[in-house]
PDB file as gemmi writes it, atoms N, CA and C in Angstrom:
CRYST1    1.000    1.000    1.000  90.00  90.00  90.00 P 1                      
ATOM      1  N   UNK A   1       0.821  -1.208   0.000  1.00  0.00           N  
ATOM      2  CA  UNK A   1       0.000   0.000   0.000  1.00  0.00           C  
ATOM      3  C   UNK A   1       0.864   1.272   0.000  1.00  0.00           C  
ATOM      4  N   UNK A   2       1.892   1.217   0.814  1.00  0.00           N  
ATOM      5  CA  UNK A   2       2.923   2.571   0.718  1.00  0.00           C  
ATOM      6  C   UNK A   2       3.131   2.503  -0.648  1.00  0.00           C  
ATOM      7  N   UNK A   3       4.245   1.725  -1.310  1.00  0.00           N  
ATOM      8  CA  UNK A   3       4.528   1.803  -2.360  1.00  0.00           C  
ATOM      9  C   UNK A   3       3.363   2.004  -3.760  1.00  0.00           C  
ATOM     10  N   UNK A   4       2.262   1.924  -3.356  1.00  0.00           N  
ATOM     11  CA  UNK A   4       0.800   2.466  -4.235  1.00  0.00           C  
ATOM     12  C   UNK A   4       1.282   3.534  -4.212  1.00  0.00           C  
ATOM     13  N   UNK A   5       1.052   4.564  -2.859  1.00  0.00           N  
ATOM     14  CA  UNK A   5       0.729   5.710  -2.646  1.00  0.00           C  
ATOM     15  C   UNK A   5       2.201   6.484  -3.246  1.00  0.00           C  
ATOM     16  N   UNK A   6       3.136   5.658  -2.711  1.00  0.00           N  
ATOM     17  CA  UNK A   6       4.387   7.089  -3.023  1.00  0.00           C  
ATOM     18  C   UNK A   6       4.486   7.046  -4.407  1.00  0.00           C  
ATOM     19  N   UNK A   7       4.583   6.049  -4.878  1.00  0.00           N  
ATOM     20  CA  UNK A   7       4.257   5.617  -6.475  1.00  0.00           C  
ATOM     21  C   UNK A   7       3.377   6.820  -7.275  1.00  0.00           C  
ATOM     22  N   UNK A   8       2.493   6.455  -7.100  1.00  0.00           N  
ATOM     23  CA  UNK A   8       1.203   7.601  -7.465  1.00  0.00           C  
ATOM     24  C   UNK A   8       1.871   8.833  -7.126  1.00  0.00           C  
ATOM     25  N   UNK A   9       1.880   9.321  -6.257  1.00  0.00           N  
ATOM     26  CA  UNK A   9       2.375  10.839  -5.655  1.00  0.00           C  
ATOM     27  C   UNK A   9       3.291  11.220  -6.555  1.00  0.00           C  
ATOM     28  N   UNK A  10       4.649  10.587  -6.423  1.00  0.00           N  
ATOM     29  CA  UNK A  10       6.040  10.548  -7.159  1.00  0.00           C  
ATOM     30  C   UNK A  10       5.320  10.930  -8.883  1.00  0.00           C  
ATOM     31  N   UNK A  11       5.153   9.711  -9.191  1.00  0.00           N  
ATOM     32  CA  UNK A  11       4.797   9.438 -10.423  1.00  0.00           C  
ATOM     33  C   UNK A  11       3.843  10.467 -11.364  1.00  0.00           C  
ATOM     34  N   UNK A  12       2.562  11.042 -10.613  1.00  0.00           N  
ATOM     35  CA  UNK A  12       1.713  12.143 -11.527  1.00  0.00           C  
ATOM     36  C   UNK A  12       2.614  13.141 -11.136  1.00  0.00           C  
ATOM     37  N   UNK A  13       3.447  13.587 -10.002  1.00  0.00           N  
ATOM     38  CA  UNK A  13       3.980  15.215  -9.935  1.00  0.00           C  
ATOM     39  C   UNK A  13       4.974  15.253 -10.794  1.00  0.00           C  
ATOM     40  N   UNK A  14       5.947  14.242 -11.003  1.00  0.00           N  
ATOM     41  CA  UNK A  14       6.870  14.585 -12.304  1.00  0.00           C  
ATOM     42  C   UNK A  14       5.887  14.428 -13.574  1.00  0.00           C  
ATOM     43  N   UNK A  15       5.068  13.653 -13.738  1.00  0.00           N  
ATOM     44  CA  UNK A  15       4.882  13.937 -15.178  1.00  0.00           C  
ATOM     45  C   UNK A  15       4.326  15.684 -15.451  1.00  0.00           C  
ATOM     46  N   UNK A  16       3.293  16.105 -14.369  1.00  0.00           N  
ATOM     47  CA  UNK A  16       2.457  17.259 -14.435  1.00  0.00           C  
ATOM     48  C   UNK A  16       3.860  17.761 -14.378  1.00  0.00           C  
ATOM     49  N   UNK A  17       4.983  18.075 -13.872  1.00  0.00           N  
ATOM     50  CA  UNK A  17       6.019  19.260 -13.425  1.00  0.00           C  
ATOM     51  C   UNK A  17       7.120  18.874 -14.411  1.00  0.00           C  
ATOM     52  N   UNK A  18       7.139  17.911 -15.303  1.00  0.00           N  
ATOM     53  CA  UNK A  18       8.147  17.862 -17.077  1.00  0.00           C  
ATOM     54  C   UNK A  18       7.493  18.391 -17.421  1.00  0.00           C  
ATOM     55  N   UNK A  19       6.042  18.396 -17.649  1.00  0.00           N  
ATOM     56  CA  UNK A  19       4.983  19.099 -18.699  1.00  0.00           C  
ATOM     57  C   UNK A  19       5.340  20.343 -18.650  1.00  0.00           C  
ATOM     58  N   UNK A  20       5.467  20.835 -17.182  1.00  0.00           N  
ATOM     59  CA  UNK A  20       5.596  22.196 -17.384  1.00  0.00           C  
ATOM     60  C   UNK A  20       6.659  22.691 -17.410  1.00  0.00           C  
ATOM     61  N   UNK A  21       7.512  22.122 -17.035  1.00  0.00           N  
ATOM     62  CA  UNK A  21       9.143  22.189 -17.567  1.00  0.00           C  
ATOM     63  C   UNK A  21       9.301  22.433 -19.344  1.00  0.00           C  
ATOM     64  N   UNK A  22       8.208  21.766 -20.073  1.00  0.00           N  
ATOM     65  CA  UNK A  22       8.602  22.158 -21.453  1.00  0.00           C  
ATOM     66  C   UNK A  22       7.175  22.737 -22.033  1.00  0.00           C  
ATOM     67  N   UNK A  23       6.771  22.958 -21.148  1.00  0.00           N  
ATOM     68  CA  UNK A  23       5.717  23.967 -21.886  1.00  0.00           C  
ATOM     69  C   UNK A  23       5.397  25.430 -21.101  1.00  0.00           C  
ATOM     70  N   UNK A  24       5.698  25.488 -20.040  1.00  0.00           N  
ATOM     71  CA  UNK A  24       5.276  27.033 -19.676  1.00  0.00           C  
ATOM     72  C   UNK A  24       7.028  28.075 -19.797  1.00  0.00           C  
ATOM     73  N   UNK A  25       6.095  29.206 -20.025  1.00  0.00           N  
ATOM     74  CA  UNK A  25       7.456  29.984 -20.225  1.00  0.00           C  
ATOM     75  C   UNK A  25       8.210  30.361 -19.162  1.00  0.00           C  
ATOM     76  N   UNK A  26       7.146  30.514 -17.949  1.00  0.00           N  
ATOM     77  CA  UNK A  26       8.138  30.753 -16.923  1.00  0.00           C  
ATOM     78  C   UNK A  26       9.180  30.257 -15.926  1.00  0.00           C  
ATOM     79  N   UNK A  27       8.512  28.956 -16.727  1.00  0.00           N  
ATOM     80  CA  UNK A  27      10.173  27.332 -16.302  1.00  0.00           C  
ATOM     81  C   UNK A  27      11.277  27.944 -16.768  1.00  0.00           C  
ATOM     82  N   UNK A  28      11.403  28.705 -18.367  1.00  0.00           N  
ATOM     83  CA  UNK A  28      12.625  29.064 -18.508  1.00  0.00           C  
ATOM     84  C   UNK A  28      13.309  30.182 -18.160  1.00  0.00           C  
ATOM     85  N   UNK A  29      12.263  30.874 -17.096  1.00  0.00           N  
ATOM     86  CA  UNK A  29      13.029  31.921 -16.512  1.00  0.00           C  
ATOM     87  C   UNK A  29      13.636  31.541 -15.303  1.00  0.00           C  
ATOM     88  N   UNK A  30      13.211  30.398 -14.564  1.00  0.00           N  
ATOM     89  CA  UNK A  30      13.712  29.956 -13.306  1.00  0.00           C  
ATOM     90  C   UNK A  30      14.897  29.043 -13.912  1.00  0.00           C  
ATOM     91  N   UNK A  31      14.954  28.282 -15.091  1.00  0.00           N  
ATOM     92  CA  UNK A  31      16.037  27.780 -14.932  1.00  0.00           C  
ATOM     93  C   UNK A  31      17.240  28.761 -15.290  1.00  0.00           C  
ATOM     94  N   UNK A  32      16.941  29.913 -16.423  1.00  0.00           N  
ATOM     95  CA  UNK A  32      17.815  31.007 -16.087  1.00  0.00           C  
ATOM     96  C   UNK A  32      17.985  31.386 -14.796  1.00  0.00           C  
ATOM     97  N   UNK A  33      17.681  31.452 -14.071  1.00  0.00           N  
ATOM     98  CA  UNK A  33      18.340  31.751 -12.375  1.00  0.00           C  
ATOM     99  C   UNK A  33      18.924  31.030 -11.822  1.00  0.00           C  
ATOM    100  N   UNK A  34      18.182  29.571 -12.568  1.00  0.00           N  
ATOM    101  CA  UNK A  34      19.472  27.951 -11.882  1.00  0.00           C  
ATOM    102  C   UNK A  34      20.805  28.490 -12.342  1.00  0.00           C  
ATOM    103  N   UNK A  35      20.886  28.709 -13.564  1.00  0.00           N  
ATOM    104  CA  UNK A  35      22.244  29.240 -14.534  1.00  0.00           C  
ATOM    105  C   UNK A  35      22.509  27.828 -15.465  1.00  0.00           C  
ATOM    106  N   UNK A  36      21.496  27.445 -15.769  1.00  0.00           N  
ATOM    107  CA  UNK A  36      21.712  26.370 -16.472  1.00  0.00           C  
ATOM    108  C   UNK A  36      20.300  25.854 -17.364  1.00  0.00           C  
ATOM    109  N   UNK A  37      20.012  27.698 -18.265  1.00  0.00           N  
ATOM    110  CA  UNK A  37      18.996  27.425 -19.240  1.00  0.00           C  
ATOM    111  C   UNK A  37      18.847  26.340 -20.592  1.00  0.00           C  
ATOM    112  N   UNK A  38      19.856  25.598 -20.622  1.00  0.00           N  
ATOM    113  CA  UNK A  38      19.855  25.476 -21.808  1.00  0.00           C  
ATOM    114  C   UNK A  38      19.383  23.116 -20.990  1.00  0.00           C  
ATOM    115  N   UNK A  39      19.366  23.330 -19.937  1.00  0.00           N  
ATOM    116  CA  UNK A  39      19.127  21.740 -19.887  1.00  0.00           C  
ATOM    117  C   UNK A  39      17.400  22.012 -19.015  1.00  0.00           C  
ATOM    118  N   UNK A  40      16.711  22.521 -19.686  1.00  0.00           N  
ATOM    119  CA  UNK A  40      15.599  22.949 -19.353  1.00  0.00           C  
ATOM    120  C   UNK A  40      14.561  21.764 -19.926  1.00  0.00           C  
ATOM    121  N   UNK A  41      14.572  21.709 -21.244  1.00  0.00           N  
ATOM    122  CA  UNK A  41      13.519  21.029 -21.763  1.00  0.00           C  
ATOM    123  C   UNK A  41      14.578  19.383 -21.748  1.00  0.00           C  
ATOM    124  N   UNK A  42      15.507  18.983 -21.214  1.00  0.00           N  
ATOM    125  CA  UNK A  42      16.318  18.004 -21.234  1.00  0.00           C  
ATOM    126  C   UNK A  42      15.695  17.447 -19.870  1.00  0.00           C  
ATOM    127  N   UNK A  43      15.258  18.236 -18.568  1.00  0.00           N  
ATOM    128  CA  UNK A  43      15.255  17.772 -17.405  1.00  0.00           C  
ATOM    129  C   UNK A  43      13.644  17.733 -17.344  1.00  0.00           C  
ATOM    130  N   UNK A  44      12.896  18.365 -18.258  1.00  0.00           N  
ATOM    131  CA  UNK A  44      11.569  18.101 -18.470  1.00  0.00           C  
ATOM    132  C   UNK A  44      10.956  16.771 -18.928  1.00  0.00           C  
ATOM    133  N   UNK A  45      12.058  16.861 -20.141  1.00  0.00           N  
ATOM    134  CA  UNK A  45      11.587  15.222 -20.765  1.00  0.00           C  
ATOM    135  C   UNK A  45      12.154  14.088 -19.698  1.00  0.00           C  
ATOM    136  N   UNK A  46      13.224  14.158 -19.159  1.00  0.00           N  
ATOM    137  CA  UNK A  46      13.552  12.900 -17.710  1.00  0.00           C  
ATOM    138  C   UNK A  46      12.439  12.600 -16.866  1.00  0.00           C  
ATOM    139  N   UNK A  47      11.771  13.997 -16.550  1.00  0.00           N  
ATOM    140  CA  UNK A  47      11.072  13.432 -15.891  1.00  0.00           C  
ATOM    141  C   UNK A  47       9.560  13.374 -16.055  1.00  0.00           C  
ATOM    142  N   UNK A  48       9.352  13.587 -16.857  1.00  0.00           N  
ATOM    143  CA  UNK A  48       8.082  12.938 -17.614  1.00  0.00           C  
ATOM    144  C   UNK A  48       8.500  11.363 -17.753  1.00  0.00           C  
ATOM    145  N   UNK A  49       9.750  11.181 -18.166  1.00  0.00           N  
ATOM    146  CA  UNK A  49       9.833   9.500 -18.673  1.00  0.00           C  
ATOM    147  C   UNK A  49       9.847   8.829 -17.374  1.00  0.00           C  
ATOM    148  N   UNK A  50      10.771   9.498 -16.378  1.00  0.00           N  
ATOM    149  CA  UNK A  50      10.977   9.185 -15.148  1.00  0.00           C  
ATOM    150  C   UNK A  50       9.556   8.931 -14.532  1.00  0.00           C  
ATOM    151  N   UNK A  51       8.366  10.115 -14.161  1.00  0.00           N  
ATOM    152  CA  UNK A  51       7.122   9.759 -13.861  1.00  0.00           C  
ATOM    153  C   UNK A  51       6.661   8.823 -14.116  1.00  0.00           C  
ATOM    154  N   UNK A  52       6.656   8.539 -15.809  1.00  0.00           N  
ATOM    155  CA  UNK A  52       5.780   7.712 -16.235  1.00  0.00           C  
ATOM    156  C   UNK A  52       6.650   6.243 -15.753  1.00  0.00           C  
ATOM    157  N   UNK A  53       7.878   5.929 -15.865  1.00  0.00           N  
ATOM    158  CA  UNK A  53       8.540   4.390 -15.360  1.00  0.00           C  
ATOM    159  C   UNK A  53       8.124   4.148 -14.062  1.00  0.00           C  
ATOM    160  N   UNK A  54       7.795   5.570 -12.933  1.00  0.00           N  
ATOM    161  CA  UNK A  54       7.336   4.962 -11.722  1.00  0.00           C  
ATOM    162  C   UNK A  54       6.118   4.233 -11.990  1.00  0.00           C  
ATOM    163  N   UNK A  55       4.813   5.095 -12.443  1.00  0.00           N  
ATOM    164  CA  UNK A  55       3.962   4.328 -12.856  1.00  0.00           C  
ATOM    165  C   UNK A  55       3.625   3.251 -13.106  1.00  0.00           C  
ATOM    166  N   UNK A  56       3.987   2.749 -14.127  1.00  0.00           N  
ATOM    167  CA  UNK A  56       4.175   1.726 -14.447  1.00  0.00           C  
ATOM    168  C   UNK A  56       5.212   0.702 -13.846  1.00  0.00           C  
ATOM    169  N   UNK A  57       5.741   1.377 -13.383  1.00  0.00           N  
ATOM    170  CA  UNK A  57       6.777   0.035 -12.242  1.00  0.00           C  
ATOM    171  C   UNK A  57       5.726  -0.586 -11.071  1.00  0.00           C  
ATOM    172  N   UNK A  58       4.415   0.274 -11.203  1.00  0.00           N  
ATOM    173  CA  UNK A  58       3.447  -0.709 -10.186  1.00  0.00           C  
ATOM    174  C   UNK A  58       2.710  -2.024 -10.507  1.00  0.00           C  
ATOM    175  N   UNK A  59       3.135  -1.943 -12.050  1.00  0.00           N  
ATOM    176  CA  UNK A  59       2.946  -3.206 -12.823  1.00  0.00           C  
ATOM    177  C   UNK A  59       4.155  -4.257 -13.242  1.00  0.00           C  
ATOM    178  N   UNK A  60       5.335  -3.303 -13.347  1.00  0.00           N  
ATOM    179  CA  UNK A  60       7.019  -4.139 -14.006  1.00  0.00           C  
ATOM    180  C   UNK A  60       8.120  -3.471 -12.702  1.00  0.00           C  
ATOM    181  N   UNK A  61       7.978  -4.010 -11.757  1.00  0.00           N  
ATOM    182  CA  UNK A  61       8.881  -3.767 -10.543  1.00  0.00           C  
ATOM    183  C   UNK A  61      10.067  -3.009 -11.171  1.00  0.00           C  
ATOM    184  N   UNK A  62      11.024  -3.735 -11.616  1.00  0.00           N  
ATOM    185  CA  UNK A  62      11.921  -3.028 -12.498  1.00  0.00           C  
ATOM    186  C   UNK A  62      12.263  -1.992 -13.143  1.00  0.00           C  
ATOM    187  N   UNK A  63      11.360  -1.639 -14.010  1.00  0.00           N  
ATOM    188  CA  UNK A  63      11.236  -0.471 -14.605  1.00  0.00           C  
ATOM    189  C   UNK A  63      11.067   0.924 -13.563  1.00  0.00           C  
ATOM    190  N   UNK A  64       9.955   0.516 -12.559  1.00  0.00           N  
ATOM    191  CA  UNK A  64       9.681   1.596 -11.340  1.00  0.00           C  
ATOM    192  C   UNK A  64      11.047   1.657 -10.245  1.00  0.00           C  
ATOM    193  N   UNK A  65      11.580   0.610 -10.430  1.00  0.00           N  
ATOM    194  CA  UNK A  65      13.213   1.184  -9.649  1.00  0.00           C  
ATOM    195  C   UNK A  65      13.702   2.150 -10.321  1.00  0.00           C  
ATOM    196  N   UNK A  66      14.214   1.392 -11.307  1.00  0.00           N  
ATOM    197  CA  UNK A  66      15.188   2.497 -12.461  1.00  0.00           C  
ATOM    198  C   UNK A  66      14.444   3.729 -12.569  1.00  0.00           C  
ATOM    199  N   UNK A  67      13.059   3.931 -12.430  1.00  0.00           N  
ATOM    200  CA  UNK A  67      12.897   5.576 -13.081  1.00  0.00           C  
ATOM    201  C   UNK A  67      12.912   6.495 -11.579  1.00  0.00           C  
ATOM    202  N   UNK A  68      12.402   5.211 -10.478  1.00  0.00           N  
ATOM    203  CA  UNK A  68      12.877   6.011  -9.077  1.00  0.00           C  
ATOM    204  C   UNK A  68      14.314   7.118  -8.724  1.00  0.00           C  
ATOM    205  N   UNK A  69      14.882   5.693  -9.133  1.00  0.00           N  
ATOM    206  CA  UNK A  69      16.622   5.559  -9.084  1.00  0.00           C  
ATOM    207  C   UNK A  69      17.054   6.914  -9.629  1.00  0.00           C  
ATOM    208  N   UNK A  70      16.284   7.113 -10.474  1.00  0.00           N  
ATOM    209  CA  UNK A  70      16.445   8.623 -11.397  1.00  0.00           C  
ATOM    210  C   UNK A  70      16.125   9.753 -11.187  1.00  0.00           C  
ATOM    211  N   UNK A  71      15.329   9.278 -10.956  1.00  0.00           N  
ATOM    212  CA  UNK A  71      14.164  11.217 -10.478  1.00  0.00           C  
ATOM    213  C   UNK A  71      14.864  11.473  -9.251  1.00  0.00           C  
ATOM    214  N   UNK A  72      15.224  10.473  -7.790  1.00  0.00           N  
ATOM    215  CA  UNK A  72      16.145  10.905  -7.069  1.00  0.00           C  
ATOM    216  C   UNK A  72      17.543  11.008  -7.454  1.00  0.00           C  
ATOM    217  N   UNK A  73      18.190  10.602  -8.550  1.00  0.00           N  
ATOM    218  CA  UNK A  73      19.490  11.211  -8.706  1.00  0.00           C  
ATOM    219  C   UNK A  73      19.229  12.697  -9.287  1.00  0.00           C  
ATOM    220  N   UNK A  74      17.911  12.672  -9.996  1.00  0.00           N  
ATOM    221  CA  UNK A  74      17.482  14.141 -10.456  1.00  0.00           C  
ATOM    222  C   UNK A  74      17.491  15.168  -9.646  1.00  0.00           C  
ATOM    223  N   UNK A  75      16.842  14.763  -8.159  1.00  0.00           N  
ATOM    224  CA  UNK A  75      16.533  15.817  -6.972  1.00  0.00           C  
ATOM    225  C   UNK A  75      17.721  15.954  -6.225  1.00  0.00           C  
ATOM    226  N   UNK A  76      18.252  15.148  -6.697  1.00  0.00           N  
ATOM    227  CA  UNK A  76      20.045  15.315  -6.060  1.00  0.00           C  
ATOM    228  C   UNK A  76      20.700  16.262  -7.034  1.00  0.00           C  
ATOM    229  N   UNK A  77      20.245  16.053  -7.958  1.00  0.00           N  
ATOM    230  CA  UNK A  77      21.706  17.546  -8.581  1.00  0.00           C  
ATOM    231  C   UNK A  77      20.673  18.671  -8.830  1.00  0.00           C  
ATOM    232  N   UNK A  78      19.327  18.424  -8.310  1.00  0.00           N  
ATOM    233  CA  UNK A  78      18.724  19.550  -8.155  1.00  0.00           C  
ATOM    234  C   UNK A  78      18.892  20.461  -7.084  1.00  0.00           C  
ATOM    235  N   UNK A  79      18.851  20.027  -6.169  1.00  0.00           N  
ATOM    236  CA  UNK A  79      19.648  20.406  -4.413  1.00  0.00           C  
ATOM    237  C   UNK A  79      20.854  21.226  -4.861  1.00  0.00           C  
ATOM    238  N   UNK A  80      21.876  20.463  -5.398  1.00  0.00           N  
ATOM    239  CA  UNK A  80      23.440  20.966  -5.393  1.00  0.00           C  
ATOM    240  C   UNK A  80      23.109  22.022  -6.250  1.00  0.00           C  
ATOM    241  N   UNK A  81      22.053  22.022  -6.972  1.00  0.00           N  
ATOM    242  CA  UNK A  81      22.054  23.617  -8.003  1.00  0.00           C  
ATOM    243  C   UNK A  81      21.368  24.613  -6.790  1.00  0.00           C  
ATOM    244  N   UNK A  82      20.326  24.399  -6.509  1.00  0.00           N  
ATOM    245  CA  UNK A  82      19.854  25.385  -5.566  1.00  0.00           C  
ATOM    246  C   UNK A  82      20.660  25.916  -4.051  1.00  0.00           C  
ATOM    247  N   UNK A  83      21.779  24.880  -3.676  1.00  0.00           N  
ATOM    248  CA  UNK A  83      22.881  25.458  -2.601  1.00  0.00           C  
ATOM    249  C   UNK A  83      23.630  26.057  -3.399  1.00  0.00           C  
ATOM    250  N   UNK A  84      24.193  25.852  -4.287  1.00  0.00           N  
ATOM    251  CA  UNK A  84      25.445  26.783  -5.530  1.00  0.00           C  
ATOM    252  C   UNK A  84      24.818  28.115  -5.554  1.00  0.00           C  
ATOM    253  N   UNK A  85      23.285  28.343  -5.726  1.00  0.00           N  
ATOM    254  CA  UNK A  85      23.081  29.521  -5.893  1.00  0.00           C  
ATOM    255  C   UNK A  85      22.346  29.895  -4.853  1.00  0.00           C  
ATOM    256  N   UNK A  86      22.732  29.553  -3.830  1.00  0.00           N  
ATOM    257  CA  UNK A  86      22.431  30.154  -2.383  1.00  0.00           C  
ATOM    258  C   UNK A  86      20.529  30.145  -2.286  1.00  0.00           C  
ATOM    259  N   UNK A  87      20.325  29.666  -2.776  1.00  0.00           N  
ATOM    260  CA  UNK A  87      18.617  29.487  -2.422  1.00  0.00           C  
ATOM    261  C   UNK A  87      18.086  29.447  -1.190  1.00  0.00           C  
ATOM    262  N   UNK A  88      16.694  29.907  -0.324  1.00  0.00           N  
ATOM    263  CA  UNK A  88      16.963  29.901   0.886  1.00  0.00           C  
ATOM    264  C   UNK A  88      16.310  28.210   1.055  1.00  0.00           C  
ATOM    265  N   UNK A  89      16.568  27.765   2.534  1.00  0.00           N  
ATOM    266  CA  UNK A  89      16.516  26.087   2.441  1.00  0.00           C  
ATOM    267  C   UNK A  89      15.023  25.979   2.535  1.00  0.00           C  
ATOM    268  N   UNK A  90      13.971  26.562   2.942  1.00  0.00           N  
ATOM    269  CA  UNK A  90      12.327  26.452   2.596  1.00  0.00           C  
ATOM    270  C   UNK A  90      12.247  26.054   0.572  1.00  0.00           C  
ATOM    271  N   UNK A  91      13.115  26.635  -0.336  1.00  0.00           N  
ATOM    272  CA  UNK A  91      12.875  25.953  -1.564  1.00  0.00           C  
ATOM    273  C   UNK A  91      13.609  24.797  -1.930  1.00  0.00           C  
ATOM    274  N   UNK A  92      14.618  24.625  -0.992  1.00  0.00           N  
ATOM    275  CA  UNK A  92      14.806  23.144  -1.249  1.00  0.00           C  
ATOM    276  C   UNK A  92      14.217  22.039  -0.207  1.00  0.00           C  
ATOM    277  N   UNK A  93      13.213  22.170   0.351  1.00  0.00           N  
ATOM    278  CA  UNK A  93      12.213  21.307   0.867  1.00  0.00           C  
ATOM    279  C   UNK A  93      11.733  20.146  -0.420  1.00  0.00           C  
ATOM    280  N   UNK A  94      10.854  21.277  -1.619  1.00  0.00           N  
ATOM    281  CA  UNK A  94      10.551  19.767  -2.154  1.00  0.00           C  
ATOM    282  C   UNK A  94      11.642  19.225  -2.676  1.00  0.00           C  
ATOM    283  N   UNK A  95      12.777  19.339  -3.368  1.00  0.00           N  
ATOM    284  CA  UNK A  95      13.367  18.856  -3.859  1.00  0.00           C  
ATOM    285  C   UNK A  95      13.901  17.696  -2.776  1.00  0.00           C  
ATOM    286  N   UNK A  96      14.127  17.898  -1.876  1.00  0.00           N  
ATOM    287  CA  UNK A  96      14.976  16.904  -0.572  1.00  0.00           C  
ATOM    288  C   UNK A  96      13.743  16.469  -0.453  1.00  0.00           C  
ATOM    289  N   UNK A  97      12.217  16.169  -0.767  1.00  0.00           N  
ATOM    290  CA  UNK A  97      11.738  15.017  -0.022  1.00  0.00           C  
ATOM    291  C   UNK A  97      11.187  14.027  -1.243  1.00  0.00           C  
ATOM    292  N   UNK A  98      11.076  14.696  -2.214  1.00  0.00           N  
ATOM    293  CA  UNK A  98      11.479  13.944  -3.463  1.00  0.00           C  
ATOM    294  C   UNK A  98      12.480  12.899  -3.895  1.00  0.00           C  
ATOM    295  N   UNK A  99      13.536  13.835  -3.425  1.00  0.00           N  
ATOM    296  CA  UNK A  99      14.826  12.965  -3.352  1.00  0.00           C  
ATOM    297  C   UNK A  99      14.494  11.418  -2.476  1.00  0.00           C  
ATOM    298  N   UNK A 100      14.119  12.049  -1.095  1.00  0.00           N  
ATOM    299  CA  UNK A 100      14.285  10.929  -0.554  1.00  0.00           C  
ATOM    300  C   UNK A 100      12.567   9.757  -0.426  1.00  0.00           C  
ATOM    301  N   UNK A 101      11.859   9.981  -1.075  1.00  0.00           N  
ATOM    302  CA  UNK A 101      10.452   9.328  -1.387  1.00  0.00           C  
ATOM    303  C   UNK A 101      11.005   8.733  -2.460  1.00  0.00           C  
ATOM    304  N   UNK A 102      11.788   9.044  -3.806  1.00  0.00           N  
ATOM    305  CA  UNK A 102      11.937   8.242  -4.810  1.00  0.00           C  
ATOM    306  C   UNK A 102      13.103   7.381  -4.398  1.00  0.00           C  
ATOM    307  N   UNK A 103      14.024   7.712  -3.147  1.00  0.00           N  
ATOM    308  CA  UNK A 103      14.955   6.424  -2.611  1.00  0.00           C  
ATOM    309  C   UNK A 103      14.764   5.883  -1.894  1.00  0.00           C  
ATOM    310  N   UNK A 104      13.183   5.763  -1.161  1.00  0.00           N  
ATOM    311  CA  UNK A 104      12.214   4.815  -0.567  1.00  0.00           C  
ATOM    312  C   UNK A 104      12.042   4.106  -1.897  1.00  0.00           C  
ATOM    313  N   UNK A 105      11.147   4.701  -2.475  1.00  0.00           N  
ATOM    314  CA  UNK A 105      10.428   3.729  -3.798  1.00  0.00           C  
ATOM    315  C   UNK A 105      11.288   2.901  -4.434  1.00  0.00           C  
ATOM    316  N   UNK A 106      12.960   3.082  -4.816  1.00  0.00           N  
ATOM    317  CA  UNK A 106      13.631   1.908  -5.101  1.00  0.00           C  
ATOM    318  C   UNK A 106      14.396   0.680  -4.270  1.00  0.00           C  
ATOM    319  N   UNK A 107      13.997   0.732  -3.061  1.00  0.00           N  
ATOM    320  CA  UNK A 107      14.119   0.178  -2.483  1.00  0.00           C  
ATOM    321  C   UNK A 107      12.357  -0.876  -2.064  1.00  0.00           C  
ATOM    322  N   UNK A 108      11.629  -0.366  -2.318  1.00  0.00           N  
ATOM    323  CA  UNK A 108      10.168  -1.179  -2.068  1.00  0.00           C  
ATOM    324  C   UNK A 108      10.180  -1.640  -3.486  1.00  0.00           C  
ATOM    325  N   UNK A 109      10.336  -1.028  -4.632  1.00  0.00           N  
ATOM    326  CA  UNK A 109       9.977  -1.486  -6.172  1.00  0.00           C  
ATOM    327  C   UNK A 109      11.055  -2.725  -6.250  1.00  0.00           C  
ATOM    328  N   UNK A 110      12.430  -2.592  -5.374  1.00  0.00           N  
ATOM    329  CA  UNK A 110      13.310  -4.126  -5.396  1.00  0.00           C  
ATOM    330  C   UNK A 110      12.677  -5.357  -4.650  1.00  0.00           C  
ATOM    331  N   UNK A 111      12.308  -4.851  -3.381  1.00  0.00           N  
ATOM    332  CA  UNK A 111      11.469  -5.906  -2.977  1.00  0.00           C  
ATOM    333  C   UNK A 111      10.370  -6.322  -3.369  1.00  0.00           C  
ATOM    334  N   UNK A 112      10.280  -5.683  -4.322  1.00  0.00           N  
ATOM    335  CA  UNK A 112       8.587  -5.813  -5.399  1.00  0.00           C  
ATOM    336  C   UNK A 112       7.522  -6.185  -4.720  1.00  0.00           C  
TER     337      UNK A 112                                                      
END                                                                             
C-alpha cells in the first residue's frame, strides 16, 4: 500500500512538473536563475519518462526502480544547483523530499 501511494504521488507530480518544464514559459526563466537554461527542456523530458517508469513500475517492478533511481538522482543535482546559488533552504524542501520518497520507492519497487 505505501509503495501504491508514493508511487502515485512521485509518479503524476513529475509527469504534471516535465509538462511544465517544457511547456510554460516561466520554467525558462527559473532555470535562467538555476544558470543552467539550456538543460531545461532536457530535465523536463527525464522526468516525464521518469514519472511515467514509476507508474508503471506498479505493474514491471523493475522499470519503477530504475525511473525512481532517477528522479532521485534528479533531486540530487537539483539540491546541489539550488545550494550553488544560495537558495533559501524552505525551496529546497521539495526537492529533498522527493529525493528521498523516490529512494524509498527503489528500495520497495526491489522488494517488489
Amino acid at each position: 500500500m505505501v509503495r501504491l501511494v508514493l508511487a502515485l504521488i512521485s509518479g503524476f507530480s513529475f509527469v504534471k512538473y516535465g509538462l511544465e518544464l517544457l511547456l510554460q514559459v516561466r520554467m525558462k526563466d527559473e532555470f535562467a536563475r538555476y544558470g543552467v537554461p539550456a538543460f531545461r527542456s532536457f530535465v523536463g523530458v527525464l522526468e516525464v519518462l521518469g514519472g511515467l517508469a514509476v507508474l508503471l513500475g506498479l505493474a514491471f517492478s523493475p522499470l519503477g526502480a530504475f525511473g525512481a533511481a532517477g528522479l532521485a538522482l534528479l533531486m540530487i543535482l537539483g539540491l546541489t544547483v539550488r545550494i550553488r546559488i544560495h537558495d533559501a533552504p524552505r525551496l529546497m524542501i521539495p526537492a529533498a523530499t522527493f529525493a528521498a520518497m523516490n529512494m524509498a520507492l527503489v528500495i520497495l519497487f526491489l522488494r517488489g
